[in-house]
N, C-alpha and C positions, 0 to 999 in steps of 0.2 A: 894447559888446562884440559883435563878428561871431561869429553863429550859424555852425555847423558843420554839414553832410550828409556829409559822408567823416570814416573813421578809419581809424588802421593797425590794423593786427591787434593787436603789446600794448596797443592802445589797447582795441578791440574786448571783448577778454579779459579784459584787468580789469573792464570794465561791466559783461561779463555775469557774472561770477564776485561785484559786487557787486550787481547784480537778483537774482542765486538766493540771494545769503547772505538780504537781503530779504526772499523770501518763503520761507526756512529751508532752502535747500538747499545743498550745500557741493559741490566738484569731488570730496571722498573720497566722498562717497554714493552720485554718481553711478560713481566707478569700482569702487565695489563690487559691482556691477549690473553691470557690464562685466565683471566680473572673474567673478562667479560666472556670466552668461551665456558667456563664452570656455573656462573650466575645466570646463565638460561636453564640451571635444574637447580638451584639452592641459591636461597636468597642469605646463608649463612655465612658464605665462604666470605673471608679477611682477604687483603692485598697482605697484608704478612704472611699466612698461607701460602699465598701465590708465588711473593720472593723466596721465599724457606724453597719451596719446590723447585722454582728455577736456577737457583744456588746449586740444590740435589743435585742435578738434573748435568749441571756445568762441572759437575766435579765426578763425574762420572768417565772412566778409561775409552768407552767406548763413542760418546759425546766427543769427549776431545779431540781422539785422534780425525774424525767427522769434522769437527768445527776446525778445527788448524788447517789440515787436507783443504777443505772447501773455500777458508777461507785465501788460502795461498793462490789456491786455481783462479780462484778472482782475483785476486793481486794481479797475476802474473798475465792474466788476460788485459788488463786495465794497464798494463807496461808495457803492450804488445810484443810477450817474452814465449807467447805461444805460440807454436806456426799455424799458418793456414792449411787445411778449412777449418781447424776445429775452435782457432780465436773465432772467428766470425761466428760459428755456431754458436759459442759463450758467450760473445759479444750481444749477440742480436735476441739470446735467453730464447734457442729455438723450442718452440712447443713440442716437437717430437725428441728430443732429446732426452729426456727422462731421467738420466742419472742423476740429477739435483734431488730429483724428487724419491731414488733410491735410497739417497744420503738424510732424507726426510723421515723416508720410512722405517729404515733404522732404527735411529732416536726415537721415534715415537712410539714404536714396535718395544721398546724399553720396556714401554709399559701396555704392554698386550693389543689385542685385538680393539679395545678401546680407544688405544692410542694412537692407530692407524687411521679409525674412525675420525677422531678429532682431529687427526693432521689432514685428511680429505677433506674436513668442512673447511678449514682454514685456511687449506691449497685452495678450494674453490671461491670461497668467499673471502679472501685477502685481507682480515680485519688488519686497520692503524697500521702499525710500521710495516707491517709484511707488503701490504700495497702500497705504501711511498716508497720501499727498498725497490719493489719488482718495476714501479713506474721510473723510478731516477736509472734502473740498472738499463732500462728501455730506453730512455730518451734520451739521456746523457751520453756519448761515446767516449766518453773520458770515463766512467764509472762504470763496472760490472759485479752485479748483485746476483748473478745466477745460481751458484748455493747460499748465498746468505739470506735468500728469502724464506728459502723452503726449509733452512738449518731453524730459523728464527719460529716461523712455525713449526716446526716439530717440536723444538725446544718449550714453545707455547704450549704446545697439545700431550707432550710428556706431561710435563708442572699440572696442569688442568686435571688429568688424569689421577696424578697423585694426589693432587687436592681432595678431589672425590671419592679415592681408598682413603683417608684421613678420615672425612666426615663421615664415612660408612661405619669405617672402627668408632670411632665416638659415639657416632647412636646405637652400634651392636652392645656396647660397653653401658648405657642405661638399661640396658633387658635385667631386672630383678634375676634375673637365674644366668646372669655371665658370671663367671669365675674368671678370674684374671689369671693365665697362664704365661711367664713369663719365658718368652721366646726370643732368639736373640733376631728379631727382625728390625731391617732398616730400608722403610717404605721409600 
């Protein structure tokens, strides 16, 4: 069987949607995270929205290779198939360590300077799973959640983002004077 380095995007999307069911994370989780970061500026936004976004968001080349890498690291940490020190720095999810949170800021950075922003409230304030992942990845020694925390809020803070370019185009799109210019975009 010929090995593969390219995939499409459903192709993409399903992997990663079966990496996170894997290590316990589902697309609702995450758009609830989206959904409760978006709903502190619009009381409009849908959980359809939210999943649409976070689906986006997973099926994206750059996401992927992010989510699988990160997710592997933690595998492999949780196998103790890493050598010392740097299991133990995965292990222990050192604060200065920072690279989970480069793999954050990527994906979020997807979607601009906003995206970075919403992935800093979400790194700091931990909402629902991102803080049961970062606490189980903590307390547990059998589990390491070191990029999966910060993949999940990003992934959150992506979706969120897009949500918000959605409902922006929607109400630009009631101005009496929009003319619909048909552009091949895919938010």
């Amino acid at each position: 069987m010929k090995r593969r380095a390219l995939f499409n995007r459903p192709e993409m999307l399903d992997m990663n949607i079966k990496t996170l069911k894997e290590r316990g994370v589902s697309v609702e989780d995450i758009a609830e995270i989206a959904h409760m970061q978006q709903s502190k500026w619009s009381d409009t936004i849908s959980m359809r929205d939210c999943v649409d976004s976070v689906e986006k968001i997973l099926s994206l080349r750059d996401t992927f290779h992010l989510l699988q890498l990160g997710a592997e690291i933690d595998r492999l940490t949780e196998e103790n198939l890493i050598r010392e020190p740097l299991r133990e720095i995965l292990h222990s999810d050192l604060g200065m360590f920072g690279i989970d949170e480069l793999f954050g800021l990527e994906i979020a950075g997807l979607y601009g300077t906003i995206g970075k922003t919403n992935f800093g409230d979400i790194d700091v304030n931990k909402p629902l799973l991102v803080a049961k992942l970062n606490e189980e990845g903590k307390q547990d020694k059998d589990r390491c959640h070191t990029f999966l925390d910060d993949i999940v809020g990003a992934i959150a803070a992506a979706a969120s983002t897009r949500v918000a370019q959605i409902i922006n185009e929607r109400e630009a799109q009631k101005d009496p004077k929009y003319k619909e210019i048909r552009l091949d975009i895919d938010l």
